[in-house]
C-alpha positions in Angstrom: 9.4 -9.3 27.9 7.7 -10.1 24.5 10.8 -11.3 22.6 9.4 -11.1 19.1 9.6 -9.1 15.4 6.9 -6.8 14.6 7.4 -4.1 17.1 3.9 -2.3 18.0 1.7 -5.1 16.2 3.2 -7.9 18.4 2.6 -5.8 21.4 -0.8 -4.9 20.9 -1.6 -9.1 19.4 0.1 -9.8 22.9 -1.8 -7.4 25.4 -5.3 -6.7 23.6 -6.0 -9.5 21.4 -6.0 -9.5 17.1 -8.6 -6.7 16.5 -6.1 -3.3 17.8 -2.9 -5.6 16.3 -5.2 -5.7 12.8 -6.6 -2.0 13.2 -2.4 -1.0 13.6 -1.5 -3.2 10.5 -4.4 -1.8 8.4 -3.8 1.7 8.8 0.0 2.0 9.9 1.4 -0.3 7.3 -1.2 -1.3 4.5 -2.8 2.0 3.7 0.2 4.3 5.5 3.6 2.9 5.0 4.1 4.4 1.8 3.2 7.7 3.2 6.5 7.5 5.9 8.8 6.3 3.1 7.3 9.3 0.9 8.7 11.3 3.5 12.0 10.5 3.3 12.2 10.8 -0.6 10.7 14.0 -0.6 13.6 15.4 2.1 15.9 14.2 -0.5 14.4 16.0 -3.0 14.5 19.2 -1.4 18.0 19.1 -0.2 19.1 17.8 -3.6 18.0 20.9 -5.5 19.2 23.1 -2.7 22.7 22.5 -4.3 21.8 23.9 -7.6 18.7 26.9 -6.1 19.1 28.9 -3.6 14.8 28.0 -3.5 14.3 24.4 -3.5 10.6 25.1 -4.2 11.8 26.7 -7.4 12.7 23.6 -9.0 10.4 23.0 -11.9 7.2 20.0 -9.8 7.2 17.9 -12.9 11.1 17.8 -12.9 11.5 17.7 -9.1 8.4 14.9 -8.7 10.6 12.6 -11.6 13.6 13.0 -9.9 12.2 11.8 -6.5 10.5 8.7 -8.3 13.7 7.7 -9.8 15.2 7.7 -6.8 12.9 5.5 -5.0 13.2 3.2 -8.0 16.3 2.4 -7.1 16.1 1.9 -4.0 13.2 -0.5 -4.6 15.6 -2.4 -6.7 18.0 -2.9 -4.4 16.3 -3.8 -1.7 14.6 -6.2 -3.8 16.8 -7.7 -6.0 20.7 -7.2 -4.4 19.3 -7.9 -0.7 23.2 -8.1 0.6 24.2 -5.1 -0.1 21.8 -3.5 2.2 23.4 -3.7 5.2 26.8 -1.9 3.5 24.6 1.0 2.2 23.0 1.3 5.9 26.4 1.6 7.2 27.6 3.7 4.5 24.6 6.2 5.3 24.9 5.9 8.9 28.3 7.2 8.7 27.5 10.0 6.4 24.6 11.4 8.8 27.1 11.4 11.9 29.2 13.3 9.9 26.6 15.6 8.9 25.8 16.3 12.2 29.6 16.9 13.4 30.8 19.5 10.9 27.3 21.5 11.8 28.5 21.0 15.5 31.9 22.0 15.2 31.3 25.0 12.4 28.4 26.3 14.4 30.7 26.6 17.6 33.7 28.0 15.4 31.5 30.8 14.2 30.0 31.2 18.2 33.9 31.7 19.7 34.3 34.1 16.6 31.9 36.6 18.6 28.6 35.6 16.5 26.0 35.9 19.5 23.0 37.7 17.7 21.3 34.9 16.9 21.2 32.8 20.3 21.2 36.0 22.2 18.0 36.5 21.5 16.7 33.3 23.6 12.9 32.5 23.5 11.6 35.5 22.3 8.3 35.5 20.5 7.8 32.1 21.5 4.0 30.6 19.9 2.1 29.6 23.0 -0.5 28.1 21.2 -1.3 24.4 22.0 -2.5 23.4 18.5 1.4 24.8 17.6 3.3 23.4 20.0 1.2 20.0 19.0 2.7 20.0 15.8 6.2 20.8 16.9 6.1 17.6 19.1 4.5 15.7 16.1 8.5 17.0 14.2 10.4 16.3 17.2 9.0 13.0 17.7 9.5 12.1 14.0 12.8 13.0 14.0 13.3 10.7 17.2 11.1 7.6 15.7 13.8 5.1 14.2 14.0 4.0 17.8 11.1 1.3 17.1 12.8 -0.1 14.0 15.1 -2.6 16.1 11.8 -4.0 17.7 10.6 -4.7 13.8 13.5 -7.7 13.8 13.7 -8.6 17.9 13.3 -12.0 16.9 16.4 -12.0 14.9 18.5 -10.5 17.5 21.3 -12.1 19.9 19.7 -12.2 23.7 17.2 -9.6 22.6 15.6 -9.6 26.6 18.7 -8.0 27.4 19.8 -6.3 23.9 16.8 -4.7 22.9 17.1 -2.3 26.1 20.6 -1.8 25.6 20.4 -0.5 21.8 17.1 1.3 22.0 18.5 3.5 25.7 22.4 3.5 23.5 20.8 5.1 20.5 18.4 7.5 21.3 20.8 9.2 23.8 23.2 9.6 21.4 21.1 10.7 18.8 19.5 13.4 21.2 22.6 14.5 22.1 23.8 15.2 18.5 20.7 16.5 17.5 20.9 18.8 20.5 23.9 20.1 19.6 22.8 20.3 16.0 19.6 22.1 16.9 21.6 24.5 18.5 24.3 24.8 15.9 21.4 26.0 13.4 20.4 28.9 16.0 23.6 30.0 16.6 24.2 30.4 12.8 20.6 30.9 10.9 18.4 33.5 11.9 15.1 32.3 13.7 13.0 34.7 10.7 15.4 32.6 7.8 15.3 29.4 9.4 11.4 29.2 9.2 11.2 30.4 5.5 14.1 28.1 4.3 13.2 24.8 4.0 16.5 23.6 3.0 17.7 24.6 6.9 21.1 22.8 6.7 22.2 24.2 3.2 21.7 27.9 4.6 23.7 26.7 7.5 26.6 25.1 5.4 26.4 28.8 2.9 27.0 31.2 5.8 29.4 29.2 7.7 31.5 27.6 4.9 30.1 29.2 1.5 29.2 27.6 -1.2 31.3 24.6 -0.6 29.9 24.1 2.6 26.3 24.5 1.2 27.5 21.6 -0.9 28.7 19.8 1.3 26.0 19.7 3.9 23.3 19.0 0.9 25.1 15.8 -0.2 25.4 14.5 3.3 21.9 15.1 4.2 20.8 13.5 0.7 22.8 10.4 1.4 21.1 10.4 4.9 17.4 10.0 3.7 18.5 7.8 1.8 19.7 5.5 4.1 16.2 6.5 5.8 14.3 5.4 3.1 16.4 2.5 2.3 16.5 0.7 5.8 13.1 1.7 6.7 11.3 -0.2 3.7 13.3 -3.1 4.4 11.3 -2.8 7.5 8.5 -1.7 6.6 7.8 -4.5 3.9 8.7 -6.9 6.8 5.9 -5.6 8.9 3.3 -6.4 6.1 4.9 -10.0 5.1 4.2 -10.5 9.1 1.2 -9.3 9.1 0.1 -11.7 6.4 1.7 -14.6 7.9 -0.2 -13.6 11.0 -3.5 -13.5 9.1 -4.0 -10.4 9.7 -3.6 -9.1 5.7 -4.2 -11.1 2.5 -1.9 -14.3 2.3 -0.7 -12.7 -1.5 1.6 -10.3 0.9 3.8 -13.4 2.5 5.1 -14.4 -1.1 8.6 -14.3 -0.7 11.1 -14.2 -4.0 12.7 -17.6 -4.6 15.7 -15.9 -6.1 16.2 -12.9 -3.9 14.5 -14.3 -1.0 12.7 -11.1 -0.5 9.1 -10.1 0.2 8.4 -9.3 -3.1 4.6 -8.8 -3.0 5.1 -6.2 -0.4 7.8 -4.0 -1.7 6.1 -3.6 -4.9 3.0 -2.5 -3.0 4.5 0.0 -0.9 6.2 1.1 -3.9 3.2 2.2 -5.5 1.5 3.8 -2.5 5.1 5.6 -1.4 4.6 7.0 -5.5 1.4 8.2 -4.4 2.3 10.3 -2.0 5.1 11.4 -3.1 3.3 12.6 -5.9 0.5 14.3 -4.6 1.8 15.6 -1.0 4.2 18.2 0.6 7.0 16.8 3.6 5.3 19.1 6.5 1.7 17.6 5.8 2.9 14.4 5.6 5.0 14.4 8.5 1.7 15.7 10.4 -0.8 13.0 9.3 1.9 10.3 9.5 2.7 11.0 13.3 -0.8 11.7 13.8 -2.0 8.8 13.3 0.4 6.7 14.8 -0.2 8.2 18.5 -3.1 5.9 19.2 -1.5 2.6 18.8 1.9 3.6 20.7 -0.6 5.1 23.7 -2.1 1.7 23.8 1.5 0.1 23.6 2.4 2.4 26.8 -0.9 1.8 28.7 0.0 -2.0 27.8 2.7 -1.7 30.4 0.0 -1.0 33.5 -2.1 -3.8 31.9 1.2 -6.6 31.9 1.9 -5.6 35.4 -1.7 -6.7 36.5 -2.6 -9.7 34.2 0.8 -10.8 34.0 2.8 -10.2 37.3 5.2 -12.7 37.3 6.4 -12.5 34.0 10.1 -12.3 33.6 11.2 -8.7 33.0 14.9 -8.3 32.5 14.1 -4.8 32.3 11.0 -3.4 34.7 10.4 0.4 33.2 9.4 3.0 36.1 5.9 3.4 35.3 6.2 7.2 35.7 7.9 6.8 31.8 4.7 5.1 30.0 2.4 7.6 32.0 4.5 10.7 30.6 4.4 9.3 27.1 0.4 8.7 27.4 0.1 11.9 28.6 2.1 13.7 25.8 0.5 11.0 23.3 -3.2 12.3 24.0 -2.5 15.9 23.9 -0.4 15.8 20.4 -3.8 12.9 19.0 -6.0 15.8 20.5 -4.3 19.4 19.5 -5.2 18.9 15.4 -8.8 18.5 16.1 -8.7 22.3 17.1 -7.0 23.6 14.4 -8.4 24.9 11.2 -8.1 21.7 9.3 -9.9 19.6 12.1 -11.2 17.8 9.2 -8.0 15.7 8.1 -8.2 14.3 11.5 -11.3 13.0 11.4 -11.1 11.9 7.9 -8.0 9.5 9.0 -10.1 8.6 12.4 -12.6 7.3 10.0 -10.2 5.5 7.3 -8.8 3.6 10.7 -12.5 3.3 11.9 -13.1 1.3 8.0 -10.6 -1.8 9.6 -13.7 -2.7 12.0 -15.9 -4.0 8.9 -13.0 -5.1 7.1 -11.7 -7.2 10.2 -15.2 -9.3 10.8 -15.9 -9.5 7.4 -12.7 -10.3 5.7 -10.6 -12.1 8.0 -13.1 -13.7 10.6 -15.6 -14.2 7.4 -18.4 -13.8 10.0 -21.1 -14.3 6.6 -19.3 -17.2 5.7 -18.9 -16.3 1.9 -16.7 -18.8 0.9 -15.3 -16.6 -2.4 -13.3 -14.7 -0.3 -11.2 -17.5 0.4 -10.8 -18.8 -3.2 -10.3 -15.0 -3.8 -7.2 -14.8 -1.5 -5.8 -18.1 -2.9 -6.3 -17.3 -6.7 -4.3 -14.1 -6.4 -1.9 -15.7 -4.4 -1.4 -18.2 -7.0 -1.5 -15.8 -9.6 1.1 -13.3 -8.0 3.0 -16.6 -7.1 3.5 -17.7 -10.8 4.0 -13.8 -12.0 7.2 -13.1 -9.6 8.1 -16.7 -9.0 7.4 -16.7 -5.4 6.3 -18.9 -2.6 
């Protein structure tokens, strides 16, 4: 219906007008996108020591935090300077996570029909029935679901994307939930419910018991080359989003320079570079995966409300796909009570700390980009950097 790049910030230009599309690109992409790309570094991190302690927490922080730097590094470079060989290593990585998630299928079923029911048999004993709990567990599930959206990032450049776009996103994300299904399951059959919460490295302890060593190995290296792949494809997105949102005018014009060797958003790489060093630096994978879905709740609740407002001010808009409306109500449903459950926990006060950062894009909208004052040395700001940054990286 809205057959353009730039996913939830297209959407929300689209149905609500610059301000929410801004408040999105300010908080989800400017100050945050480093923060989802930490993520992904720091699971690599984790399962790469697994192979060498049987404690990934064990690893020495200055050794494990250099390591996890380096790697990013060179991932940077890649995506910034050998641009072609991107889509190989996405491939390469895609094939390695399937086949991650098939030997934990298979091994965990082998060990099953071997007469290993101890584990599963105890079904859902002790289960937490506490909302602010099961909040969080539907902030991991739906980060574990999330690389749905990335195709929107690019809609543009896809084939027939009114009909595509469906196709891919309903395609992948029920094959994805059936594997991960599976591999859920596999882990329960196999791991103790006690071990599986204290390890963090879940799929090495799987691979050790089912396999040994080897299979610990194993396992590790092909969830390693997984987040990397994560971390690879998603700041080729991610970089994308900001070099939109500049182009857009939404964001400082510096952040559309685009490499005139590499043709690549150089500007923007390097600055999610050093905000994804940031975090990587000073935060752990569970409380980043908990602020980083957090956050993004209130701009995909007003993407799924946007549905109810298209169908009224926009009725006869072709709609090669019409959603049942019963979907978009779920999801706002499920939206507002994750957003709502870590305001009554005990650290209440992160959430309203990053309500408030988001809140800080209101100023910053009317002052920066609609220049409401009128100072006219913001503008010679913006194009003096841009100049600058232009000559520095030879960019245009």
């Amino acid at each position: 219906m809205i057959p353009v790049s730039g996913a939830e910030v297209a959407y929300l230009r689209k149905i609500y007008g610059p301000l929410p599309a801004f408040l999105s690109v300010w908080l989800l992409h400017f100050l945050l996108g480093g923060l989802r790309r930490s993520i992904g570094v720091l699971g690599f991190s984790k399962y790469f020591w697994s192979m060498f302690y049987e404690n990934p927490d064990d690893v020495n922080w200055w050794l494990s935090k250099f390591v996890s730097l380096l790697v990013l590094y060179i991932i940077v470079a890649v995506v910034t300077l050998r641009p072609t060989l991107i889509l190989k290593f996405i491939v390469f990585f895609t094939a390695s996570k399937y086949a991650a998630c098939i030997i934990i299928i298979v091994a965990g079923f082998v060990y099953l029909a071997n007469g290993h029911t101890e584990n599963i048999s105890v079904g859902f004993e002790k289960t937490n029935t506490n909302p602010r709990e099961w909040g969080d567990a539907w902030n991991g599930i739906f980060w574990s679901y999330l690389g749905w959206e990335q195709v929107c990032i690019v809609t543009s450049e896809i084939q027939n994307p009114q009909k595509n776009v469906p196709i891919i996103v309903l395609t992948s994300v029920a094959i994805v939930t059936f594997l991960y299904i599976l591999t859920v399951t596999s882990y329960h059959i196999v791991v103790p419910l006690e071990v599986m919460v204290q390890q963090g490295a879940v799929a090495s302890e799987f691979g050790y018991r089912t396999m040994g060593e080897a299979g610990k190995i194993i396992l590790a290296l092909t969830v390693v080359l997984s987040t990397l792949g994560n971390v690879q494809c998603t700041f080729l997105t991610q970089s994308r989003y900001i070099h939109s949102g500049s182009v857009e005018g939404l964001l400082p014009s510096c952040f559309s320079l685009v490499s005139k060797r590499f043709r690549t958003p150089i500007v923007s790489i390097l600055y999610l570079t050093a905000v994804t060093s940031v975090f990587v630096v000073i935060g752990g994978i569970d409380d980043l995966i908990g602020s980083a879905s957090f956050t993004l709740f209130p701009f995909y609740i007003a993407c799924s409300a946007g549905v109810f407002v298209m169908r009224k001010t926009h009725p006869d808009i072709l709609r090669p796909y019409k959603v049942p409306l019963i979907f978009p109500a779920l999801f706002i449903l499920m939206g507002l009570f994750v957003f709502i459950t870590p305001f009554m926990g005990e650290d209440w006060e992160i959430s309203i700390m990053w309500c408030g950062v988001t809140l800080i894009g209101l100023p910053l909208y009317f002052l920066l980009l609609k220049n409401v004052f009128g100072l006219k040395f913001l503008g010679r700001w913006d194009s003096t950097v841009t100049r600058a940054l232009a000559q520095l990286f030879n960019a245009d």
